[in-house]
Every structure is written in structure tokens, then in C-alpha cells.
N, C-alpha and C positions, 0 to 999 in steps of 0.2 A: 813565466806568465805571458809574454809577448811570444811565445811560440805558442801556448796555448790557443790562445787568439785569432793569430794565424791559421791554426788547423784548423778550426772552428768555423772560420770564415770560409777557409777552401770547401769543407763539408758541405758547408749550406748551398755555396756554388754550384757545388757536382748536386746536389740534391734536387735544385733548382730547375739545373739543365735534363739531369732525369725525367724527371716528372714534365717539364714542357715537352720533351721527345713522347714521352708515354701517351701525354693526351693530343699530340698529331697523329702517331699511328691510330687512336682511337678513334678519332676525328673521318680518317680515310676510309678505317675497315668497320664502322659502328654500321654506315649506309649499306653497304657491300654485304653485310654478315644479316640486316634487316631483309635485304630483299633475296637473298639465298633463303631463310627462313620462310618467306610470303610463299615466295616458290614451290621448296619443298611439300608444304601445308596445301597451295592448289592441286600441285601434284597426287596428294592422297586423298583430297574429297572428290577428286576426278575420278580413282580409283576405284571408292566404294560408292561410288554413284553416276556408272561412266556415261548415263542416257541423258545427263546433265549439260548444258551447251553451259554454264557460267553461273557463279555462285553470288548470294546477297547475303551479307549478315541479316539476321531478323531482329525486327526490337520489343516481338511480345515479352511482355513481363513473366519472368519465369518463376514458379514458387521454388521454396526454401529447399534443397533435396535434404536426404539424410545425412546426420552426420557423418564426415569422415571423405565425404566427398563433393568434389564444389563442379559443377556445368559450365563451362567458359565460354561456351555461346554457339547457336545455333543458325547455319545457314542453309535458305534455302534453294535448291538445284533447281534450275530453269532453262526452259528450253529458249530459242533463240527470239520467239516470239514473246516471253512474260510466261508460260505456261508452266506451273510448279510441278516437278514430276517428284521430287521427295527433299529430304534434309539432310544435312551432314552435322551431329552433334558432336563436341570436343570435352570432354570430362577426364577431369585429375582423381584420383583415388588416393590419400595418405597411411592406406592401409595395407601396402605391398611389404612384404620382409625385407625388403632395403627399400623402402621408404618408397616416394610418390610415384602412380606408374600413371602415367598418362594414355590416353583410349579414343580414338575415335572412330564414331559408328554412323555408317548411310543406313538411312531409314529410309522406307516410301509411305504413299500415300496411306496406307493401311497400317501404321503405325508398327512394321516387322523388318528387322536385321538385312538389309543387301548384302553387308560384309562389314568386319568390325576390325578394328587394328590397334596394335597398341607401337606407340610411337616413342615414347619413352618408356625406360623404366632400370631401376641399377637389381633386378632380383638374379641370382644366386645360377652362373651357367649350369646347365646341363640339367635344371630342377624349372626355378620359375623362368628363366629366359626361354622354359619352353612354350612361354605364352606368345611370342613373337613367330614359332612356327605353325603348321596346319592345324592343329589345336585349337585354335578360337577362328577356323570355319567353323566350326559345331553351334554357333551364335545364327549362322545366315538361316532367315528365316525364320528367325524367334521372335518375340511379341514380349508382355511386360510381363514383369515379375518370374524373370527367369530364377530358377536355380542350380545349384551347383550339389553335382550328385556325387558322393561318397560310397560305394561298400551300398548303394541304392537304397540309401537315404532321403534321397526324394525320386523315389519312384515312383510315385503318385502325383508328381507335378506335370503340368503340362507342360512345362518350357523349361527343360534341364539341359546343362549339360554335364558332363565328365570332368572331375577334377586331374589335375596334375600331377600323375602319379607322384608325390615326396613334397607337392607343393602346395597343398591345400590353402594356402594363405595366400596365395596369388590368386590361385585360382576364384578366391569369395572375392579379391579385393577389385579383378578385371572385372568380373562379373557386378559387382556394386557399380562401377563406372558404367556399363552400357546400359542397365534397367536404368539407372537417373538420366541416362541422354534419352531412352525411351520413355520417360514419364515427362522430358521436356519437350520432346516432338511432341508429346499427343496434345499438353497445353498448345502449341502456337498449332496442329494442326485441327484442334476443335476452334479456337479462336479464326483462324482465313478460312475456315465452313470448307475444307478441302473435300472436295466426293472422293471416295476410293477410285484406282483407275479399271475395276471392269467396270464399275456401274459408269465412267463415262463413254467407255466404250459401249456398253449396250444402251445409252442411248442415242448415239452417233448409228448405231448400225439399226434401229427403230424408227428412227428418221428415214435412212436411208429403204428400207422394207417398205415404208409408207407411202416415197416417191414411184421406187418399182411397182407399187399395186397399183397403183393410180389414186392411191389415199394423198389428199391433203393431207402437205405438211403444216405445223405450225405456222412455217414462214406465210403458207400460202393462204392458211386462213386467216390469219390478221391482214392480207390484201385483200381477201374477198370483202371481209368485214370492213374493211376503211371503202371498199366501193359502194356499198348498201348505204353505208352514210351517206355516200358521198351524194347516190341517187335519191334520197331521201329528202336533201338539200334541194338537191334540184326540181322535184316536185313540189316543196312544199315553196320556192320561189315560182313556179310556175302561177299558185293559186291565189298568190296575195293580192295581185291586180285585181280577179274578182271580186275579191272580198272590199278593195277599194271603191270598183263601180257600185255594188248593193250597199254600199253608205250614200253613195250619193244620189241615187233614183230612192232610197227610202226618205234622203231630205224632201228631194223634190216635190216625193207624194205628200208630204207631212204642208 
């Protein structure tokens, strides 16, 4: 019984002393392991969106996607002045043949694919891990409601691409993750009113034709128009002393 005891109590010791060891190293590599992950992650929205100078989370409210796949949040690429030049969305899928593949897709201003990746995923080598090779470039420059073409099953869609030869379940479950990260850009990019980037480029280069012809710019007609006031002003201060004398010679005569 007192040997019992004994053991019992050394147990609890070494268990004790375990577990405090276990939660210093966690302690040390919890931070460490945090910011390799931050890293990694700036690293590839840099990637599929490299005209980006630095990324913001967004906080528009995003609706509910389809089941089976959840959006983990959207940030917007900007250039070094505040200027939004596109998005990088992060979506999980729980519909890969070994389970969650994770995706993330640069989008621009026109709500289409710069380049898509998938950053995790446990699908099956030499079938679905062939969604981590050149295979989903076939996404750049896609738009919503892509799909996934079989034996030209959707041949008639605008926005397909080619499944995975042996891996058709990978291939719908990648493809479920980028159309939800593009139906969540197009929310936050209908909500900050984004213009597409040729339309601001042509009107940057309509301005500038304006100046070259010797057409007023905008800029320049709202100065002409604040001087016309401004002379306006000034005439009509010139005339109110008259209007003062002819009160007081109509007393006089009165």
C-alpha cells in the first residue's frame, strides 16, 4: 500500500514537471510559429497580387456563401498612397477527398482571377495534389460562377475550367472555394463604388487630351467659375454706395 503511494505520487511529479516543460516550449514557439504563419500568408497575397504596395483586412459585411464552404476574409491591396488596385480572398472548402483544402485568390478591380492558389490541402499525391501545380492557372482571368468541365460538360459556360484528370472532387471543391472568394470581392467591391482600372485610366488620359488641346480641365473650370463669382462680388459691392446716395436725395426731396 505505501509503495503504492509512492509510485503515485512520483507519477504525478514527472507529470507535473512534463507538462510545465511542454507549456514553456509552447510559450517560446506559440509567437515564433504566429509570425512565420503572418509571413508566409503576406508572402502569397504579394504573389497573386504583386502591383500591391500592402494589404488591409476589409470589414464589409459579407453574405452567407454556399454550403460546404466558409470565406475567412478579405483584404484589400493598395498601393502606397491608399489607392485599391484589387483583393486577395482566403476560402476553405470541406469538400476535397481528404478533407479541407484551403484557396486563396487575387482578384482585381473587375471582379476576375490575377491568380489563385491553394495553400493547403491533404488530397491524394499524384491525382488531387495536382491542384497545387500549373492546373489552377486555368482560374487567371476568370470571373464568377466558374465551372468545372468534364468529358465538356460545361461547354457552354463561360468561365470553365478542366478537371483533374482521376480527380474530379478536387477539382469542384477548389473551384467552390474561388467562385465564393469571387462572389465576396464583388460584395466589398460594389459596396467602396471601386471603378474598373481602364475606366480610370481613360479618364486620367481625357483630362489629360483636354489640357493638350487647350480644352479646360475640370480643375480649371471650377477656377474660372469661382473668379466670375468672385467678380460678381465685386460689382455688385461696387454699386451699393449708390443705392445708398438715391435713399438719401429721395429723403431730402421728400
Amino acid at each position: 500500500m505505501k509503495e503504492t503511494a509512492t509510485l503515485t505520487i512520483k507519477l504525478l511529479l514527472i507529470t507535473a514537471i512534463v507538462a510545465a516543460l511542454l507549456g514553456g516550449v509552447n510559450m517560446v514557439t506559440s509567437p515564433i510559429i504566429a509570425k512565420n504563419t503572418e509571413a508566409a500568408f503576406n508572402e502569397n497575397m504579394k504573389e497573386l497580387l504583386p502591383e500591391a504596395d500592402k494589404f488591409e483586412k476589409d470589414g464589409t459585411k459579407l453574405p452567407e456563401p454556399e454550403s460546404g464552404v466558409t470565406v475567412d476574409g478579405i483584404y484589400a491591396g493598395m498601393l502606397n498612397d491608399g489607392t485599391i488596385v484589387g483583393y486577395v480572398a482566403s476560402a476553405v472548402c470541406g469538400e476535397g477527398y481528404g478533407g479541407d483544402i484551403v484557396v486563396m485568390v487575387g482578384i482585381d478591380s473587375e471582379c476576375k482571377v490575377t491568380k489563385a492558389k491553394v495553400t493547403e490541402m491533404s488530397e491524394t499525391p499524384g491525382l488531387g495534389a495536382k491542384s497545387q501545380s500549373d492546373w489552377i492557372d486555368q482560374y487567371t482571368g476568370l470571373g464568377q460562377d466558374i465551372q468545372v468541365d468534364k468529358n465538356g460538360s460545361a461547354a457552354s459556360a463561360e468561365y470553365k475550367v478542366e478537371a483533374i484528370s482521376g480527380a474530379t472532387i478536387t477539382s469542384k471543391a477548389v473551384t467552390k472555394a474561388v467562385n465564393a472568394s469571387l462572389d465576396a470581392a464583388r460584395v466589398v467591391i460594389d459596396d467602396n463604388n471601386i471603378p474598373p482600372a481602364e475606366e480610370v485610366q481613360n479618364n486620367e488620359n481625357s483630362d489629360q487630351n483636354q489640357v493638350e488641346e487647350g480644352q479646360p480641365s475640370a480643375e480649371s473650370e471650377t477656377i474660372d467659375s469661382e473668379a466670375e463669382v468672385s467678380q460678381e462680388d465685386s460689382e455688385t459691392n461696387r454699386e451699393e454706395p449708390a443705392d445708398s446716395d438715391e435713399d438719401v436725395e429721395g429723403g431730402a426731396a421728400e
